[in-house]
C-alpha positions as CSV (number, residue, x, y, z in Angstrom):
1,X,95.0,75.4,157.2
2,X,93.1,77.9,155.2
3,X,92.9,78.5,151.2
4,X,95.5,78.8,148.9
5,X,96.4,82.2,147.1
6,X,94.4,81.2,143.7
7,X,91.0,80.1,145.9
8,X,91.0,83.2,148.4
9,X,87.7,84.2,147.0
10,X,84.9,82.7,145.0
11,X,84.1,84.8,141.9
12,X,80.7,84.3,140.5
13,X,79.5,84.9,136.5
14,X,82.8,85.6,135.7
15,X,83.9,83.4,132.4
16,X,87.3,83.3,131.2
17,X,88.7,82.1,127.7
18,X,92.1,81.2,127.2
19,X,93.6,79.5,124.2
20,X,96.9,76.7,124.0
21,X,100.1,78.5,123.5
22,X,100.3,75.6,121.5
23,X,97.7,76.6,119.0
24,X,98.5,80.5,119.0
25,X,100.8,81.6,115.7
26,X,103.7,83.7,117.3
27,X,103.6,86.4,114.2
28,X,100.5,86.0,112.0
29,X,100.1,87.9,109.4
30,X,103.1,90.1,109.7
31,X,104.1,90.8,106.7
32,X,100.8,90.8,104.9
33,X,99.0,93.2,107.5
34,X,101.5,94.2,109.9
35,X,104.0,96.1,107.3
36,X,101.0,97.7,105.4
37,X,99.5,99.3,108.3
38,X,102.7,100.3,109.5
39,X,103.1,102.1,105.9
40,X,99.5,103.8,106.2
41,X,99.6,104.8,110.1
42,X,103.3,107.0,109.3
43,X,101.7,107.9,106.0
44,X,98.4,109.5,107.9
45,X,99.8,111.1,110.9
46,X,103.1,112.6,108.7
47,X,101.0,116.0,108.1
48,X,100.7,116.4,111.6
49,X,103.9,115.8,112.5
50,X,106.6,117.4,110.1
51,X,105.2,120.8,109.7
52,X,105.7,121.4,113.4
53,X,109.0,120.2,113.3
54,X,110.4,122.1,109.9
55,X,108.7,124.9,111.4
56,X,110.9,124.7,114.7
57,X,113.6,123.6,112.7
58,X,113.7,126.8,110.9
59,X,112.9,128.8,113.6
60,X,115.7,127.5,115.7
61,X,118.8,128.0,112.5
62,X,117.3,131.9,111.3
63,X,118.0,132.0,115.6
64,X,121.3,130.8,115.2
65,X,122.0,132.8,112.7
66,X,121.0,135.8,113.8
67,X,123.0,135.4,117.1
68,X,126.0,134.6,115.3
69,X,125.4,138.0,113.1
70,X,124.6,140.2,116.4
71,X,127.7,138.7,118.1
72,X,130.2,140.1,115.6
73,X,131.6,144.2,115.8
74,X,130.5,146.2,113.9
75,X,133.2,147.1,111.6
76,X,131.9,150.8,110.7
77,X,132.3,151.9,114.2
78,X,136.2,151.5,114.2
79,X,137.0,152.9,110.7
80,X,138.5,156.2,112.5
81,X,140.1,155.1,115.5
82,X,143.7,155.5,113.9
């Protein structure tokens, strides 16, 4: 009737390992390693990250301000116009 979807093919020298799900720990070691490198990975990759930010930060509010500023009249130019 022909093979079923698993035995379509024979694969030769090809080992597989698979362990229990009843011998696996769901979490090991989470909070011993897990929170640790957590702390050290945002702690080596911070300098890379928040100077572009602050940088674009500060770019973007001296841009907002200045729009705001360039928006307003000029008061100066209407002092005579009574």
């Amino acid at each position: 009737m022909g093979k079923h979807f698993g035995n379509l093919a024979r694969v030769r020298h090809v080992i597989s390992y698979s362990l229990s799900p009843f011998e696996q720990q769901a979490f090991p070691n989470v909070l011993s390693h897990g929170v640790p490198n957590v702390g050290r990975r945002f702690a080596s990759q911070v300098l890379k990250v928040v100077p572009p930010l602050a940088l674009g930060y500060l770019i973007y509010s001296w841009g907002t301000q200045e729009f705001e500023r360039l928006k307003r009249k000029n008061p100066a130019d209407y002092e005579c116009d009574q």
